[in-house]
mmCIF file as gemmi writes it, N, C-alpha and C atoms, coordinates in Angstrom:
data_model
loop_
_atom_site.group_PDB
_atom_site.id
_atom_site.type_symbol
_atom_site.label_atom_id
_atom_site.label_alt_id
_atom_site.label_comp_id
_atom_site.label_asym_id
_atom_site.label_entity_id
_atom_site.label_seq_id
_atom_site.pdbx_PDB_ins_code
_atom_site.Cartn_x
_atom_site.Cartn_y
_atom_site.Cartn_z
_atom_site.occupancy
_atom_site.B_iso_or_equiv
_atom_site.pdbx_formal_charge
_atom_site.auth_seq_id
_atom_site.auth_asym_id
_atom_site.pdbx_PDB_model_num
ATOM 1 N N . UNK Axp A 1 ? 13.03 -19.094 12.974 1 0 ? 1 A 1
ATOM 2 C CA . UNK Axp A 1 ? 13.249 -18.215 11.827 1 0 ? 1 A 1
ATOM 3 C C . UNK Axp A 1 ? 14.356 -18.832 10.967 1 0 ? 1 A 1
ATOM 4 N N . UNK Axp A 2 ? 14.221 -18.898 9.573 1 0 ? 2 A 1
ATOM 5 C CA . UNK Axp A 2 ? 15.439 -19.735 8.768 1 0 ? 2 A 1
ATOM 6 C C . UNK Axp A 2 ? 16.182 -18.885 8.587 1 0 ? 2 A 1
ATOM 7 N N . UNK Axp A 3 ? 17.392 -19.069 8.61 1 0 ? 3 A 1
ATOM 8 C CA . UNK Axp A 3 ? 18.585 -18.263 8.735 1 0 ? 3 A 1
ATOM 9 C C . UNK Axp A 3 ? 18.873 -17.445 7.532 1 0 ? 3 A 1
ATOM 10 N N . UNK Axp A 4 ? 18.537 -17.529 6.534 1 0 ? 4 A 1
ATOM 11 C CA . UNK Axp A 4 ? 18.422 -16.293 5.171 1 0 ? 4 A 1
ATOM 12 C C . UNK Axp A 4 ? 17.582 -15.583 5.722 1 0 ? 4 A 1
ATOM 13 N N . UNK Axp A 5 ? 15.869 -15.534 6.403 1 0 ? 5 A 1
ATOM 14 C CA . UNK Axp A 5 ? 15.378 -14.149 6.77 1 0 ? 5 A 1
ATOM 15 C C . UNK Axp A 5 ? 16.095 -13.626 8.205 1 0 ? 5 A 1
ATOM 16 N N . UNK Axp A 6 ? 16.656 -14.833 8.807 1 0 ? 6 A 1
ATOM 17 C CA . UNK Axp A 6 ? 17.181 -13.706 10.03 1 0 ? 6 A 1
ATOM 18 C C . UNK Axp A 6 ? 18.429 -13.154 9.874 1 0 ? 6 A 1
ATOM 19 N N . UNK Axp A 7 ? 19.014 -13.471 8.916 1 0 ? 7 A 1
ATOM 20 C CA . UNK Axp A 7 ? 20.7 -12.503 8.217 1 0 ? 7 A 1
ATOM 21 C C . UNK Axp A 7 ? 19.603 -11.212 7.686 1 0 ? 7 A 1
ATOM 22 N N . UNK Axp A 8 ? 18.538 -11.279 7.275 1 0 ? 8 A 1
ATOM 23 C CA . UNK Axp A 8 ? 17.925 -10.314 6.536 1 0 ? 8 A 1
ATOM 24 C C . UNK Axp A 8 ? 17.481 -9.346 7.396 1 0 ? 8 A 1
ATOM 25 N N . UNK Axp A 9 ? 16.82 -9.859 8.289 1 0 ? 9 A 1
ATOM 26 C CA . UNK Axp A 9 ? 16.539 -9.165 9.661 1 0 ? 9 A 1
ATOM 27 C C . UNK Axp A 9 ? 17.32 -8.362 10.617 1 0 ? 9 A 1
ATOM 28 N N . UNK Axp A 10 ? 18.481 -8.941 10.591 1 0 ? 10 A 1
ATOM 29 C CA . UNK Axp A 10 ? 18.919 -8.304 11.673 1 0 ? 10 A 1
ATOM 30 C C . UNK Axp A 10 ? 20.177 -7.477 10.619 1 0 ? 10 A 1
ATOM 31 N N . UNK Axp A 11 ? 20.362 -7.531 9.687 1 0 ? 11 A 1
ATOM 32 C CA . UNK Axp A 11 ? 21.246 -6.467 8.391 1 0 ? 11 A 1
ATOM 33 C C . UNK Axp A 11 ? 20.619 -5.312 8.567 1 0 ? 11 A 1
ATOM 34 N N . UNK Axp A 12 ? 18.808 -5.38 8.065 1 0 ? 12 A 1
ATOM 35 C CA . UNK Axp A 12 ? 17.615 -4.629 8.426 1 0 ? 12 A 1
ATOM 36 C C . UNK Axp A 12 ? 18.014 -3.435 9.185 1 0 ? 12 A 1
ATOM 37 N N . UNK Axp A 13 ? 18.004 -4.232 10.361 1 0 ? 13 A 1
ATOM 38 C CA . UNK Axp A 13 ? 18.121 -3.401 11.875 1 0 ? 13 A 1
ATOM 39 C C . UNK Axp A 13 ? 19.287 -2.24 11.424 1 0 ? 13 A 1
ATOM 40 N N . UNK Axp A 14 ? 20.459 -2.883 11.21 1 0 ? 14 A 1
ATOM 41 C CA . UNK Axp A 14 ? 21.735 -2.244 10.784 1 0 ? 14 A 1
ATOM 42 C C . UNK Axp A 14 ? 21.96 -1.393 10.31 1 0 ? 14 A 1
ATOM 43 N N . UNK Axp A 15 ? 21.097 -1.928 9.15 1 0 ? 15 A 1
ATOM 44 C CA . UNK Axp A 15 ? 20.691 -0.77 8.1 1 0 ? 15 A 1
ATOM 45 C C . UNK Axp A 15 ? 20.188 0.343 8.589 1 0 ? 15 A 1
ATOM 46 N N . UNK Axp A 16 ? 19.488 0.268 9.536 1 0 ? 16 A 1
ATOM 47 C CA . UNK Axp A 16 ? 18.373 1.079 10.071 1 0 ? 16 A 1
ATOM 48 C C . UNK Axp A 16 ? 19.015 2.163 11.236 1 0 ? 16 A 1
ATOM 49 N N . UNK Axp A 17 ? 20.388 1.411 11.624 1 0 ? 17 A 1
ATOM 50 C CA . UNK Axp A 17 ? 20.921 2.441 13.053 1 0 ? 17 A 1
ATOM 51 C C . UNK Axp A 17 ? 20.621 1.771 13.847 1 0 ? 17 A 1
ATOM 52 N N . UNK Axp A 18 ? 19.493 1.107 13.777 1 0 ? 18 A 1
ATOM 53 C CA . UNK Axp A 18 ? 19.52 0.106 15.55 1 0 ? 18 A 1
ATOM 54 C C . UNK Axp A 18 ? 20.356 -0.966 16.225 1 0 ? 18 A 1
ATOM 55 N N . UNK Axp A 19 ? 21.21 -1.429 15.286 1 0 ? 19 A 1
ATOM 56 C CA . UNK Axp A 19 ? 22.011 -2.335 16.075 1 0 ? 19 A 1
ATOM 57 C C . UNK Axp A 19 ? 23.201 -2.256 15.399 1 0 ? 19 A 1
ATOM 58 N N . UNK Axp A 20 ? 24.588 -2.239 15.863 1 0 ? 20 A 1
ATOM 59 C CA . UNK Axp A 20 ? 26.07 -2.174 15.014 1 0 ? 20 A 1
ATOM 60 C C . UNK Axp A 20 ? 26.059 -3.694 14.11 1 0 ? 20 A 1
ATOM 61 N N . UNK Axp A 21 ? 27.307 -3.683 13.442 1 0 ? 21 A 1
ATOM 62 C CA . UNK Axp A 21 ? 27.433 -4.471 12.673 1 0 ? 21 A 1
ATOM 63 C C . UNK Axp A 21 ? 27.707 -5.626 13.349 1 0 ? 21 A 1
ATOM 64 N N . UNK Axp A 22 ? 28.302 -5.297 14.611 1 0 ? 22 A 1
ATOM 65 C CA . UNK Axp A 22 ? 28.534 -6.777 15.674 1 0 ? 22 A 1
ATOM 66 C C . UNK Axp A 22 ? 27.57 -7.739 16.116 1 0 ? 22 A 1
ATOM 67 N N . UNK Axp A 23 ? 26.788 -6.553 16.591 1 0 ? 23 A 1
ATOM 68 C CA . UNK Axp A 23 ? 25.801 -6.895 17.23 1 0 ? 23 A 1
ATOM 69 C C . UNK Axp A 23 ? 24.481 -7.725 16.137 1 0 ? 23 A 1
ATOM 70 N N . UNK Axp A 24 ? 24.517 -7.255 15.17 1 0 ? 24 A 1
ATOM 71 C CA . UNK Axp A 24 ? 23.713 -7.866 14.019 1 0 ? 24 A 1
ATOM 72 C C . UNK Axp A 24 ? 24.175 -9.565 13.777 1 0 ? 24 A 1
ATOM 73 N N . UNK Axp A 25 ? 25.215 -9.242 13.631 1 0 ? 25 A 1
ATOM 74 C CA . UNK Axp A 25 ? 25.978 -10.45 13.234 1 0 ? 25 A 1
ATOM 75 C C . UNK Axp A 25 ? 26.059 -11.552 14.551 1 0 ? 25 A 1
ATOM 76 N N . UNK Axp A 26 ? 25.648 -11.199 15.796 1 0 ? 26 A 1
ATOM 77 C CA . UNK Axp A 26 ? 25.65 -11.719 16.856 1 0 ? 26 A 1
ATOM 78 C C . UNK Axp A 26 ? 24.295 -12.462 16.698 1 0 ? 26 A 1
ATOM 79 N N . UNK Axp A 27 ? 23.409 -11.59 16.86 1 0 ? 27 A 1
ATOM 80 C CA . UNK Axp A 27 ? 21.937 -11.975 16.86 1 0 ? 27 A 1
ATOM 81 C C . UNK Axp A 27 ? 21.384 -12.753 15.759 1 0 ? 27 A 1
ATOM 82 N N . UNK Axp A 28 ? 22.023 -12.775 14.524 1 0 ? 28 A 1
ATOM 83 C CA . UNK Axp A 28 ? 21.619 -13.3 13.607 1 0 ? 28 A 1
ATOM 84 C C . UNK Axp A 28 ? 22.303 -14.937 13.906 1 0 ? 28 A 1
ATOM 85 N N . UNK Axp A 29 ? 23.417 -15.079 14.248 1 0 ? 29 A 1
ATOM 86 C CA . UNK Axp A 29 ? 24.301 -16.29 14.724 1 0 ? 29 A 1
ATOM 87 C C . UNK Axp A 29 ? 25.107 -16.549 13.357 1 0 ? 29 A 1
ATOM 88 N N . UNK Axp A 30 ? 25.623 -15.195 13.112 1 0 ? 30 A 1
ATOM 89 C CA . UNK Axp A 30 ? 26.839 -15.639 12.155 1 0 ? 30 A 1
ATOM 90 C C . UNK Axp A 30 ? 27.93 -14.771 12.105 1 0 ? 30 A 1
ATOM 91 N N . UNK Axp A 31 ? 29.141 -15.049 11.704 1 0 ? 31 A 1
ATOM 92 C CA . UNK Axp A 31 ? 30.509 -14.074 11.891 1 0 ? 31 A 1
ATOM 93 C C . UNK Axp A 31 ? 30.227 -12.9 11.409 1 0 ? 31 A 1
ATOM 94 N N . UNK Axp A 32 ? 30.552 -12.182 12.207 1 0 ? 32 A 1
ATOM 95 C CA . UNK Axp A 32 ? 31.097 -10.69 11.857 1 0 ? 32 A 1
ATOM 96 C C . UNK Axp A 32 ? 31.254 -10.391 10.18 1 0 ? 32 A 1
ATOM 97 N N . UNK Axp A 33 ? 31.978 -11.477 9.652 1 0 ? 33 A 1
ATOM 98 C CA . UNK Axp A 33 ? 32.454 -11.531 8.101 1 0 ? 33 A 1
ATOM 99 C C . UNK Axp A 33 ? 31.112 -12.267 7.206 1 0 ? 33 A 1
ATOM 100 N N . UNK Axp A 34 ? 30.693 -12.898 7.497 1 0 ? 34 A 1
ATOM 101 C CA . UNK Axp A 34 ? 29.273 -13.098 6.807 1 0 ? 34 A 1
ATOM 102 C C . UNK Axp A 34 ? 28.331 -12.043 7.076 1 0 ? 34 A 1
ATOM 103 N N . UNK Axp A 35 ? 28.018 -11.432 8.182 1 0 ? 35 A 1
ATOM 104 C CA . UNK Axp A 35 ? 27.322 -10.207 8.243 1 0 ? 35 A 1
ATOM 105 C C . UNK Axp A 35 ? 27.704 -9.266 6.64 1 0 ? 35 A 1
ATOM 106 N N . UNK Axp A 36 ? 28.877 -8.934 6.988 1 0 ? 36 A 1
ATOM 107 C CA . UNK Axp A 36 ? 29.627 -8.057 6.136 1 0 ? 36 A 1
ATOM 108 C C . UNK Axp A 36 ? 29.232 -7.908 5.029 1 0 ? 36 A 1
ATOM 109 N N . UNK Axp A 37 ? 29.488 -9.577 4.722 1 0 ? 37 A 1
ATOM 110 C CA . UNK Axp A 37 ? 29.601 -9.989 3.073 1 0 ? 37 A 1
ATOM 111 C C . UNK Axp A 37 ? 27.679 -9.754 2.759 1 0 ? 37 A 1
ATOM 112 N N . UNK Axp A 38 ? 26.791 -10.356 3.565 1 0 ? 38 A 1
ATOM 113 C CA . UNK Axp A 38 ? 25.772 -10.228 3.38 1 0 ? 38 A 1
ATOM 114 C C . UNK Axp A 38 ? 24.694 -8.79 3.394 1 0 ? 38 A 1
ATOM 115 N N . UNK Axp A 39 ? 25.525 -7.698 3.782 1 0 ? 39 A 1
ATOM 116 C CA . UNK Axp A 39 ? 25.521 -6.464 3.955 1 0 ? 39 A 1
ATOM 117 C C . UNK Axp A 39 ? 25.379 -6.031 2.793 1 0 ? 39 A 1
ATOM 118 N N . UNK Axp A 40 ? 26.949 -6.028 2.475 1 0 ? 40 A 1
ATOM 119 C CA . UNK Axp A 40 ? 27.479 -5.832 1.552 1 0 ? 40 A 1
ATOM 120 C C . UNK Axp A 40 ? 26.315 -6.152 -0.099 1 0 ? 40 A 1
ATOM 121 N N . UNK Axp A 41 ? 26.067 -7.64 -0.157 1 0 ? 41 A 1
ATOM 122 C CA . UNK Axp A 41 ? 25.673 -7.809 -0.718 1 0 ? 41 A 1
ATOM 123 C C . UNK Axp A 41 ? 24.45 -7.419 -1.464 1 0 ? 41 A 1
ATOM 124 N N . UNK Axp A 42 ? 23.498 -6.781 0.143 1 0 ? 42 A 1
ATOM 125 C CA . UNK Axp A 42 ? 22.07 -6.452 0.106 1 0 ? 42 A 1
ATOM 126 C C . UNK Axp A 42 ? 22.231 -4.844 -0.499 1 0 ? 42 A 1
ATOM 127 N N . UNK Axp A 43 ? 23.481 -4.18 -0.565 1 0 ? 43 A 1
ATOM 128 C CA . UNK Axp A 43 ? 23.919 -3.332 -0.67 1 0 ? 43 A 1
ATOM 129 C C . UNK Axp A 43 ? 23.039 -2.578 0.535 1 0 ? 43 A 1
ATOM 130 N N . UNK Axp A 44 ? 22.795 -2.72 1.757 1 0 ? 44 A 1
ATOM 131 C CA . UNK Axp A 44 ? 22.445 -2.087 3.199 1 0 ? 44 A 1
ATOM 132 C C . UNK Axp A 44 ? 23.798 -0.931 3.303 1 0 ? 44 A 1
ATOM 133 N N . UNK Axp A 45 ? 23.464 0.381 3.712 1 0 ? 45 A 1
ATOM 134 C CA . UNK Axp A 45 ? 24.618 1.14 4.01 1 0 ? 45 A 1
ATOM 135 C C . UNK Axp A 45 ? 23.698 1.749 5.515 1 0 ? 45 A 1
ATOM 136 N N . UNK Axp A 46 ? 24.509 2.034 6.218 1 0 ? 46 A 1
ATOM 137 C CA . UNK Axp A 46 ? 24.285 2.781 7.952 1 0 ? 46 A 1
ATOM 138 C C . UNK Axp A 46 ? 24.988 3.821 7.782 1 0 ? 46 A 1
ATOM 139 N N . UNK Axp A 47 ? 25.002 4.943 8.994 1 0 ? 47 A 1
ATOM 140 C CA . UNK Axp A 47 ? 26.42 5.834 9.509 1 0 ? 47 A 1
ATOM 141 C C . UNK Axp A 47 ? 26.807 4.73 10.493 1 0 ? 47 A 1
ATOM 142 N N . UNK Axp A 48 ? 28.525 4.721 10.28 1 0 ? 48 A 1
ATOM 143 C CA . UNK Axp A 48 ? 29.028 4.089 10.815 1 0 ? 48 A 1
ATOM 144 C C . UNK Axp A 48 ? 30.543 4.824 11.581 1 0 ? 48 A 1
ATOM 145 N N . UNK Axp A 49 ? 30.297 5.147 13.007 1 0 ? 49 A 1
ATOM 146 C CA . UNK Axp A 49 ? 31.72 5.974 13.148 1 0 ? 49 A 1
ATOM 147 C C . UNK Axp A 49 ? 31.964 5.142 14.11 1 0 ? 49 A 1
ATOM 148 N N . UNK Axp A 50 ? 32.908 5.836 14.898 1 0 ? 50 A 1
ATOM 149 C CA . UNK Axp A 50 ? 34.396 5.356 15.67 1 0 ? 50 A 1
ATOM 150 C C . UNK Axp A 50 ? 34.088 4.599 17.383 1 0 ? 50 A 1
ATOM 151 N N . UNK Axp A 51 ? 33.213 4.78 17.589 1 0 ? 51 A 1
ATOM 152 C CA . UNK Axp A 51 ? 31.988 4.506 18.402 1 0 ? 51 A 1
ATOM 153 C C . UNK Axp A 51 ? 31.242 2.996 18.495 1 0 ? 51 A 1
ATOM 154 N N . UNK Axp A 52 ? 30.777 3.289 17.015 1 0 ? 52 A 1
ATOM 155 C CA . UNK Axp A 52 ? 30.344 1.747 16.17 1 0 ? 52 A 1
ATOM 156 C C . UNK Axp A 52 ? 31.195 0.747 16.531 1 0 ? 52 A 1
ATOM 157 N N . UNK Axp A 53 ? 32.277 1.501 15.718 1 0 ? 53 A 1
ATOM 158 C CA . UNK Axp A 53 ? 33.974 0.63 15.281 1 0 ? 53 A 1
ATOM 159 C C . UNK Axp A 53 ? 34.301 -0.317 16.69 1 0 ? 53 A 1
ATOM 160 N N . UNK Axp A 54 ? 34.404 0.719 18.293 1 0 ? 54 A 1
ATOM 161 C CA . UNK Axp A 54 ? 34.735 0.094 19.007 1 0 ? 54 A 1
ATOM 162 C C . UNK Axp A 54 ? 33.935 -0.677 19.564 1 0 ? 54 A 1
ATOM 163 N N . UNK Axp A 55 ? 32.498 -1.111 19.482 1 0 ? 55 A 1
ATOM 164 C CA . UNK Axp A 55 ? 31.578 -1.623 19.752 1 0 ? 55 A 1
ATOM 165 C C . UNK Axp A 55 ? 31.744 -2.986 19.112 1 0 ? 55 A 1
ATOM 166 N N . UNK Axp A 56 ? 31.891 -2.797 18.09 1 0 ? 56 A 1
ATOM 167 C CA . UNK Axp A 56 ? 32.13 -4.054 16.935 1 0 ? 56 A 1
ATOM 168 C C . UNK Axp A 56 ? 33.634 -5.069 17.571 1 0 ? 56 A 1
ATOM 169 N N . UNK Axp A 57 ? 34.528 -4.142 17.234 1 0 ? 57 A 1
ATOM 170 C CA . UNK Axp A 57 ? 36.023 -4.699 17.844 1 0 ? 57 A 1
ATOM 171 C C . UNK Axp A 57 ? 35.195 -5.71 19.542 1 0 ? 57 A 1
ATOM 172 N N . UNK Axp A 58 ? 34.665 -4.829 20.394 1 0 ? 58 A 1
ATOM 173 C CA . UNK Axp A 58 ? 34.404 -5.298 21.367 1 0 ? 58 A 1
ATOM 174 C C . UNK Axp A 58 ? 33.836 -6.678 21.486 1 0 ? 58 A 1
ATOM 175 N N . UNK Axp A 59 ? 32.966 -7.009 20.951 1 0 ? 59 A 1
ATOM 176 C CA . UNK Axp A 59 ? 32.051 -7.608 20.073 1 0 ? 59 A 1
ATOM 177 C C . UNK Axp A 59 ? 32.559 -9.178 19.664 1 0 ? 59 A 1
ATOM 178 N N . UNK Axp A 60 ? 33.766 -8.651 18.254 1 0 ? 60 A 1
ATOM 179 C CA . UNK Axp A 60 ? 34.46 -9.453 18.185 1 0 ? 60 A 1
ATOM 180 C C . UNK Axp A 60 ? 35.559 -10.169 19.076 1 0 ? 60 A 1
ATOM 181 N N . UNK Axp A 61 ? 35.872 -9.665 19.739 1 0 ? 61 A 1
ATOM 182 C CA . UNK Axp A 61 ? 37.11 -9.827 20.785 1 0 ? 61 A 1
ATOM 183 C C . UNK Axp A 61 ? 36.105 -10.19 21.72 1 0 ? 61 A 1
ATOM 184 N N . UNK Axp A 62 ? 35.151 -10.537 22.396 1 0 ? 62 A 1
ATOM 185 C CA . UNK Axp A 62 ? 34.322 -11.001 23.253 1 0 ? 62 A 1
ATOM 186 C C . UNK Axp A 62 ? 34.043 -12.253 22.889 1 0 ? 62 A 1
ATOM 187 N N . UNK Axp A 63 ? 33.689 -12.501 21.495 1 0 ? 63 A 1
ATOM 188 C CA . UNK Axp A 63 ? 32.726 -13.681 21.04 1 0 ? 63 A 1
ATOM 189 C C . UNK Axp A 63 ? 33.98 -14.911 20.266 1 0 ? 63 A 1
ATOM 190 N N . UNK Axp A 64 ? 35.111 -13.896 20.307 1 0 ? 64 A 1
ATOM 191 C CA . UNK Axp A 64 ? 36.835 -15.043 19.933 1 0 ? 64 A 1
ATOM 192 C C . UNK Axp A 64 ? 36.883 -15.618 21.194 1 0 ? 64 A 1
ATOM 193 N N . UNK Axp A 65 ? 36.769 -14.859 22.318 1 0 ? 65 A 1
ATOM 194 C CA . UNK Axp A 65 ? 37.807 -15.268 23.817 1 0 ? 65 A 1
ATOM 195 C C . UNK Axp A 65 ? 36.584 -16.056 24.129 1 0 ? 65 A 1
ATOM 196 N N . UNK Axp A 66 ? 35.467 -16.401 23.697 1 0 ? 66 A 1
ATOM 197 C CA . UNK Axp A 66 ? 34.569 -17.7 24.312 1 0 ? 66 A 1
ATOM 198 C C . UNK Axp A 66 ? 34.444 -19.054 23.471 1 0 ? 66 A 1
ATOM 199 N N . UNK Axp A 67 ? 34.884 -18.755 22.331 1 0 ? 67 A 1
ATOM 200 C CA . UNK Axp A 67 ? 35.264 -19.743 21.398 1 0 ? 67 A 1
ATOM 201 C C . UNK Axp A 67 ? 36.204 -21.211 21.5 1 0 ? 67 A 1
């Protein structure tokens, strides 16, 4: 899959409630902050609460400490 439809794909998901913003950004194979920006961009909006938040943090702090 070329990496513009799978940022698209897995934003998609995001968009959709099925996967956090971490986890998108995981599966797609790009930072947390390109997710974002590419989110952002698609103008994609989710519910996003505190839950999410620590999922994401988790996420990130998992995928730094293997770096």
């Amino acid at each position: 899959m070329r990496k513009e439809r799978k940022l698209d794909h897995f934003a998609r998901r995001y968009g959709e409630g099925e996967l956090t913003l971490g986890r998108a950004a995981e599966e797609a194979g790009v930072s947390l902050w390109r997710m974002m920006d590419h989110v952002r961009r698609r103008k994609i909006t989710t519910q996003y609460d505190l839950e999410d938040l620590g999922r994401d943090l988790t996420t990130v702090r998992d995928t730094g400490s293997s770096q």
